[in-house]
Backbone bond lengths (Angstrom), bond angles and torsions (degrees), N, CA, C in turn:
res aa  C-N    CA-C-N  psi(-1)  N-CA   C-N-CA  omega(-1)  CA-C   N-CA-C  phi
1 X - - - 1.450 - - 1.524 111.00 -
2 X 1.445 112.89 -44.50 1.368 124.97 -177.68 1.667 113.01 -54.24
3 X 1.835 117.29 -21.50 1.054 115.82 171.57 1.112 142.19 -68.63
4 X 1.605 93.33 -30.48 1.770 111.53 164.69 1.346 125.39 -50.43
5 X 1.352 123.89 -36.32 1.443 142.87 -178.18 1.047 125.72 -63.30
6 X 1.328 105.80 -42.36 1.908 128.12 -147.72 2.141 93.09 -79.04
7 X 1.199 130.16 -39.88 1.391 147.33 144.15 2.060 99.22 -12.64
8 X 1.642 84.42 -85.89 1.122 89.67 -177.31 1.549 147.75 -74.78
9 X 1.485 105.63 24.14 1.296 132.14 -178.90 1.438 104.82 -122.01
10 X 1.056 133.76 5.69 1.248 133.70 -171.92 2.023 97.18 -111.31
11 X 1.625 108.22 -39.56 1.515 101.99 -166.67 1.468 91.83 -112.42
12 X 1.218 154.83 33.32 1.802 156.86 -171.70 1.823 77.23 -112.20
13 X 1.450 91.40 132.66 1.538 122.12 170.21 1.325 97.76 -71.36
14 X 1.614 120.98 151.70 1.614 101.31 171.48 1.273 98.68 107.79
15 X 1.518 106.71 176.43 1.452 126.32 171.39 1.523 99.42 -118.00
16 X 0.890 108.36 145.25 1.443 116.34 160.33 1.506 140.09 -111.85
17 X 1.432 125.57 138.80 2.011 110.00 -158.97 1.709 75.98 -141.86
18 X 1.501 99.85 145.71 1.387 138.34 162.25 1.338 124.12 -129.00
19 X 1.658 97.65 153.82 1.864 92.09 179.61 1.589 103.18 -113.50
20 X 1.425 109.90 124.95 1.101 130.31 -169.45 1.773 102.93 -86.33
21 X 1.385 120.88 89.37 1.489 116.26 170.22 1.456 124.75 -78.95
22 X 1.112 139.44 -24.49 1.644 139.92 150.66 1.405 107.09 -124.90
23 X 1.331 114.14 109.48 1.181 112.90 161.02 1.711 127.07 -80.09
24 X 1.349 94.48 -19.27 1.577 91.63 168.53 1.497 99.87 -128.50
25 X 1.861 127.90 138.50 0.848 148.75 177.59 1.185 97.22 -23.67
26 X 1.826 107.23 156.99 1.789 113.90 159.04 1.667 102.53 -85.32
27 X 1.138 113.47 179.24 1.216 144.06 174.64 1.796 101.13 -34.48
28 X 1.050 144.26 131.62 1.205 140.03 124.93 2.244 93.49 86.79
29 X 1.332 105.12 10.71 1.261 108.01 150.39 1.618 127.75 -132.24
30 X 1.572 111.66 42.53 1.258 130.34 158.14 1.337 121.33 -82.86
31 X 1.734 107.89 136.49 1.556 115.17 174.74 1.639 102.19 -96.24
32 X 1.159 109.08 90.66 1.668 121.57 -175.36 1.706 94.29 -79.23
33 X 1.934 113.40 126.81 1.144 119.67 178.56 2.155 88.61 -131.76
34 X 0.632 126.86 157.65 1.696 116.51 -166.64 1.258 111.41 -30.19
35 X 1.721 95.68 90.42 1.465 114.88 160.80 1.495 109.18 58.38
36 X 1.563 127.67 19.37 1.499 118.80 159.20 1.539 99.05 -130.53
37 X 1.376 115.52 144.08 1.130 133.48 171.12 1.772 122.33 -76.63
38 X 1.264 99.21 86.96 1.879 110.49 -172.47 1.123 102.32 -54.14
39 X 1.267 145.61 -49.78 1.527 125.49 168.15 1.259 122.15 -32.18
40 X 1.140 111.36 -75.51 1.925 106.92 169.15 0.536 134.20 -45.27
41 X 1.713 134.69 -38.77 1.110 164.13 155.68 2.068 110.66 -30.24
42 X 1.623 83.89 -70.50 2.123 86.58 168.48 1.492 109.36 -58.84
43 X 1.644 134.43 -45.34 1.183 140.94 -114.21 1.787 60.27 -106.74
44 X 1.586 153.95 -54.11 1.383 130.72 -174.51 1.414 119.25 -79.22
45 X 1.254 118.21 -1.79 1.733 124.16 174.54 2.175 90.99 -86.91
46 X 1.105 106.73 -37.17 1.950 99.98 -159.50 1.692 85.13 -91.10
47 X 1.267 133.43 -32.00 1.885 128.46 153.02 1.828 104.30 -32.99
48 X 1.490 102.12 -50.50 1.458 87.28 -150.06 1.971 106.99 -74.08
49 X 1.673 98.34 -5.22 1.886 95.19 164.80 1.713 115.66 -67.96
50 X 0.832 123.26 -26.54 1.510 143.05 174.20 1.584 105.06 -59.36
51 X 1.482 113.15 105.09 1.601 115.12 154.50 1.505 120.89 -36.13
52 X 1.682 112.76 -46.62 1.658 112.76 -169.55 1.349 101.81 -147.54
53 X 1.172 113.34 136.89 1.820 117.59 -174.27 1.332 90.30 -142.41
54 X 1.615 92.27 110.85 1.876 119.62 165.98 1.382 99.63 -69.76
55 X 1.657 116.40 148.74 1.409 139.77 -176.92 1.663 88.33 -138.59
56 X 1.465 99.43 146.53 1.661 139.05 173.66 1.421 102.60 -78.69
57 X 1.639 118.69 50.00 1.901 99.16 173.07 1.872 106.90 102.60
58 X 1.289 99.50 161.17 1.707 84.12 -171.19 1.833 111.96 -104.20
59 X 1.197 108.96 26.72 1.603 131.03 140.35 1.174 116.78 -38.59
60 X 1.603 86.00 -82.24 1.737 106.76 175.02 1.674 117.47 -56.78
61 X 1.379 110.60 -38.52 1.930 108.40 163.91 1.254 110.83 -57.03
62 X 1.277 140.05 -25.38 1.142 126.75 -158.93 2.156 102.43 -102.22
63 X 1.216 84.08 -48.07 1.830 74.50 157.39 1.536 138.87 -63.01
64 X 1.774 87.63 -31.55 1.688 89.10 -173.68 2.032 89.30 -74.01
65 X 0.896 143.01 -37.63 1.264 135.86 -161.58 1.239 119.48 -90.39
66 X 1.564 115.05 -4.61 1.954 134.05 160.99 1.345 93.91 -83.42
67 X 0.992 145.40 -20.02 1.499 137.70 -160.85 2.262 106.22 -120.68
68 X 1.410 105.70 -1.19 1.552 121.67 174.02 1.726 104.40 81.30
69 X 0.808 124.83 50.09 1.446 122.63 159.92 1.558 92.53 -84.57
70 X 1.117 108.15 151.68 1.770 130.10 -178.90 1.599 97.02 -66.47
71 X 1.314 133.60 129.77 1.448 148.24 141.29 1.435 99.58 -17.50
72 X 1.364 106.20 -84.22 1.625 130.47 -149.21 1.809 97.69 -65.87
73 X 1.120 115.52 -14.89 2.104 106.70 169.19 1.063 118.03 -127.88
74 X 1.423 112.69 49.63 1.087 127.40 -174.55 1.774 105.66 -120.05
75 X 1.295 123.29 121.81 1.525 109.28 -170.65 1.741 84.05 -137.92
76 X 1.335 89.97 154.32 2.082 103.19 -167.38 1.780 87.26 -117.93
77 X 1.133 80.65 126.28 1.807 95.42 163.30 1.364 94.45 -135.34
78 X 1.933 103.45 137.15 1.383 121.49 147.40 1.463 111.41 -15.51
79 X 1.755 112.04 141.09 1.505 114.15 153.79 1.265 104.49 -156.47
80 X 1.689 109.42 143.80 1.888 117.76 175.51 1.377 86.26 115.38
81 X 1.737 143.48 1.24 1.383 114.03 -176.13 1.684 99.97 -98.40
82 X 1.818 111.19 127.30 1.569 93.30 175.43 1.250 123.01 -91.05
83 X 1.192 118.29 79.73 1.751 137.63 164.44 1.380 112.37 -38.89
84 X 1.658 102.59 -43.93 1.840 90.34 -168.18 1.539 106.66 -88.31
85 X 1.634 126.79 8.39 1.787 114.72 162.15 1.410 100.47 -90.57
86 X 1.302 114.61 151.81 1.569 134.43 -170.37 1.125 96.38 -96.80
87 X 1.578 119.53 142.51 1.330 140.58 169.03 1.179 100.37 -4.23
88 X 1.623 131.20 140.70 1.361 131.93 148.89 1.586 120.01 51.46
89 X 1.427 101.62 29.65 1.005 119.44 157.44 1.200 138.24 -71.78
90 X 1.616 150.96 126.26 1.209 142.26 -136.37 1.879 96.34 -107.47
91 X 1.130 127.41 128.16 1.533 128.14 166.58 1.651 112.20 -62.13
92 X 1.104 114.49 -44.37 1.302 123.62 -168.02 1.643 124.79 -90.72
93 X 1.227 139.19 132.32 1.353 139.98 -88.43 1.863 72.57 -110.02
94 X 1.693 98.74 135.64 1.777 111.88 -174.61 1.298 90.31 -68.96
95 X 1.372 161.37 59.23 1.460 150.37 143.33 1.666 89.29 -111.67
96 X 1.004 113.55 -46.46 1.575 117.35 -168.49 1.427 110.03 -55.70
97 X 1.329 114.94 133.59 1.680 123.61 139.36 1.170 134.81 -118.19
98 X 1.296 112.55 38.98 1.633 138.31 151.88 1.369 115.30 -94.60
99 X 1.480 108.09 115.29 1.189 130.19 -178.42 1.574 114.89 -70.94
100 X 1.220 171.78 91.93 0.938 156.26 -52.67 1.490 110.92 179.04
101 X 1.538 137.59 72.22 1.260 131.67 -172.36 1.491 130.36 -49.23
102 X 1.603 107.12 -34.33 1.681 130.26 174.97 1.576 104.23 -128.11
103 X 1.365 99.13 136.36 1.282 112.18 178.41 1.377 101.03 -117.43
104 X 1.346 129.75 113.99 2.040 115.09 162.33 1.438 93.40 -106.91
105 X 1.683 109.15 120.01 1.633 103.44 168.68 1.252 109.74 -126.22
106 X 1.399 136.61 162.75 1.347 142.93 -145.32 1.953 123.09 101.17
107 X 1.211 78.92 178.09 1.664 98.42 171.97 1.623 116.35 -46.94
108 X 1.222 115.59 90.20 1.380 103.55 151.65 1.322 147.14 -40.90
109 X 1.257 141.34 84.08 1.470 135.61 -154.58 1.550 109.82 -148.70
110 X 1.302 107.78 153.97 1.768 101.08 164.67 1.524 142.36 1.71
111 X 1.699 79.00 -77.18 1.258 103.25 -158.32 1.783 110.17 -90.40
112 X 1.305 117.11 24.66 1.200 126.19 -171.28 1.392 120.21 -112.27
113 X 0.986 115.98 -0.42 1.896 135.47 170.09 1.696 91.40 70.60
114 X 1.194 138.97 72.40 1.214 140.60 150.44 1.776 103.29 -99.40
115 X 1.230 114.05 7.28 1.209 117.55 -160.58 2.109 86.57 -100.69
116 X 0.815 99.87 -39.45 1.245 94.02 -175.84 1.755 114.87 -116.98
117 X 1.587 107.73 62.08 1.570 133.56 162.96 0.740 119.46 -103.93
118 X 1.474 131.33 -21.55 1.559 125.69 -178.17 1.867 99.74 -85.38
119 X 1.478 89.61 -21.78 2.126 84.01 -175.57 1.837 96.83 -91.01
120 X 0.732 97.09 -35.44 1.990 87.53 -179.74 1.262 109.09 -77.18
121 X 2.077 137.11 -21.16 1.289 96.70 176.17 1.940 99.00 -96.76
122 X 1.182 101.70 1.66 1.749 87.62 166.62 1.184 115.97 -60.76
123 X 1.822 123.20 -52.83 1.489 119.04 154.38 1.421 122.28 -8.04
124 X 1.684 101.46 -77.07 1.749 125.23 -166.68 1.497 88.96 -67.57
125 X 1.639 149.24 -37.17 1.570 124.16 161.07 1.461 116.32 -34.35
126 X 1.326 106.38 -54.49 1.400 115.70 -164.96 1.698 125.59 -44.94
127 X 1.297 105.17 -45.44 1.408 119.62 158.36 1.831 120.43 -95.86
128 X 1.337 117.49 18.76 1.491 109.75 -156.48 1.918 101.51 -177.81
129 X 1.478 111.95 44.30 1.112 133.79 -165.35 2.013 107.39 -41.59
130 X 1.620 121.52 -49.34 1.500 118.58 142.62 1.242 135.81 -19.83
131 X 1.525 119.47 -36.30 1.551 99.96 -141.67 1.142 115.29 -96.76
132 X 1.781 119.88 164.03 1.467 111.89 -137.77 1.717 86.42 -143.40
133 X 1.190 113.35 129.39 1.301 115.68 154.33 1.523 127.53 -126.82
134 X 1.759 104.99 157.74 1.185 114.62 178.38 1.157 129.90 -101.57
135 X 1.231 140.71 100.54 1.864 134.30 -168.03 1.932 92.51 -96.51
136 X 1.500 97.68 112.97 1.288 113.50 170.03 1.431 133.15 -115.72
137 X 1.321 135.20 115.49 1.309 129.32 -155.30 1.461 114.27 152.58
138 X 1.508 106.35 171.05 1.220 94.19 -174.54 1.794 94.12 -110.97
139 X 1.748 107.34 170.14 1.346 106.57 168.20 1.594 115.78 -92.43
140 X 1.317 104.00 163.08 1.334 129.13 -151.31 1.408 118.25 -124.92
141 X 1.222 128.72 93.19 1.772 126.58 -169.40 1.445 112.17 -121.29
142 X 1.718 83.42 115.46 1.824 81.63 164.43 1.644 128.98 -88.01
143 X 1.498 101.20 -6.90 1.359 109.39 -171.91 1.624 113.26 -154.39
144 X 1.201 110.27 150.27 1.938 100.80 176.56 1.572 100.13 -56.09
145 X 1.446 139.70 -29.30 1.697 135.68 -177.79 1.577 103.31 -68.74
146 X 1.838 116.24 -34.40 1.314 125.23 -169.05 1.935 103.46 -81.17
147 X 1.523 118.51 -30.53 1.183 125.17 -173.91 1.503 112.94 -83.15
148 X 1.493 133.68 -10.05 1.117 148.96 168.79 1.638 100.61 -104.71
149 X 0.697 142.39 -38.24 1.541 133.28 150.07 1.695 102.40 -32.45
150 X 1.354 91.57 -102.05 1.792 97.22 -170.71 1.795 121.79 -40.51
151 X 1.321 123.88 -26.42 1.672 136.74 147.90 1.530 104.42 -36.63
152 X 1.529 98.96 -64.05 1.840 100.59 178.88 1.493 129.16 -44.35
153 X 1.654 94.35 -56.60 1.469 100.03 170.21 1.717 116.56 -71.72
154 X 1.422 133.61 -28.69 1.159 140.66 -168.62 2.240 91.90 -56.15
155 X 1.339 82.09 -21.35 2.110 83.21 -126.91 2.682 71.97 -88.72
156 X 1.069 94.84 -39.77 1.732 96.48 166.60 1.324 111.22 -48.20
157 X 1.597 109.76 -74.86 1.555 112.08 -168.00 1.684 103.68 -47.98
158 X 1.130 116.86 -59.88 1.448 117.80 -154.78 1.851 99.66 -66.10
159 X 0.848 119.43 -9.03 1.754 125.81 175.37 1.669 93.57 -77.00
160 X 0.885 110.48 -48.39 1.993 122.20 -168.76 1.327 106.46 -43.04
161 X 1.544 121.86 94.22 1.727 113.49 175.03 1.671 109.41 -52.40
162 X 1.164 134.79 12.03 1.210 139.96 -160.34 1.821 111.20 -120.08
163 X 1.449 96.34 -24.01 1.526 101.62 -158.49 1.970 97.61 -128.36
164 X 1.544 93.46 125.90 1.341 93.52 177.83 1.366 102.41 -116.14
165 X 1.761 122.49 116.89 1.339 120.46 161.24 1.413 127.76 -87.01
166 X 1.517 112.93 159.20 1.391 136.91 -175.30 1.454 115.27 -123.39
167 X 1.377 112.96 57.71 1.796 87.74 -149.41 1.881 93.38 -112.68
168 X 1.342 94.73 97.09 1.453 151.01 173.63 1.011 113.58 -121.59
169 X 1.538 113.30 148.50 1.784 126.28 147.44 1.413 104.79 -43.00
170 X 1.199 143.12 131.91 1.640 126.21 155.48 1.832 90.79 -129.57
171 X 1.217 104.37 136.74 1.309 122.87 -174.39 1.554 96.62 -86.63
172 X 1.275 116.58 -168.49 1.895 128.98 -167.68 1.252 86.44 -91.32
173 X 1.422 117.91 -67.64 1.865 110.83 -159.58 1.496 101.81 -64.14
């Protein structure tokens, strides 16, 4: 996808700024060619057409700049604060009246440790015999091996008398 772009950053009047959210692959979606990961690798050469590339926190600076994104267009903005729910706003979906101790929301996928929720809230039983979580989101496949993965885990959580899934798009409002 990233190839389509790279064209059009070269002839756009202007400067152009992007926000760079992983600069280096997750877990187990690297294109390993001797021991460097070419995804990251292109994704900081097609950064360096970009006047200014926003980073998620200085986590994310410190990867995007192990992997050669430029120092000097690199700008860190805050990320994880939810600014856009209004005061006393409820996370958990207004049909519900289950109060909700753990929330995991996002993309369901692999590489996101949903694989290992059914063993950490047996843990959190152990001291906390109630507690109830919600895995909300939709699943996420990069591959028919990646879509039987996330089935696997879908098909765990939802067995979990502990864990109620939603695994849907669910928007903020």
């Amino acid at each position: 996808k990233s190839l389509l772009v790279l064209p059009l950053l070269r002839v756009l009047p202007g400067r152009s700024v992007g926000t760079v959210h992983d600069p280096m692959s997750h877990s187990g979606q690297e294109v390993m060619i001797a021991g460097i990961d070419v995804l990251a690798r292109f994704r900081a050469v097609m950064i360096t057409l970009l006047a200014v590339s926003f980073v998620h926190g200085p986590k994310c600076k410190d990867q995007a700049l192990a992997v050669g994104y430029p120092a000097q267009k690199i700008v860190t903005v805050p990320h994880g604060l939810f600014t856009h729910f209004k005061s006393g706003e409820s996370l958990r979906p207004a049909t519900s009246e289950q109060e909700y101790d753990i929330l995991l929301f996002g993309n369901i996928r692999p590489n996101k440790g949903y694989d290992r929720v059914p063993e950490i809230v047996d843990r959190v039983a152990g001291e906390r015999p109630d507690v109830s979580v919600l895995v909300a989101g939709s699943p996420s496949y990069d591959s028919a091996e990646s879509e039987q993965v996330v089935d696997d885990i879908l098909s765990a959580l939802k067995r979990h008398d502990q864990i109620e899934v939603q695994d849907r798009y669910i928007e903020n409002e």
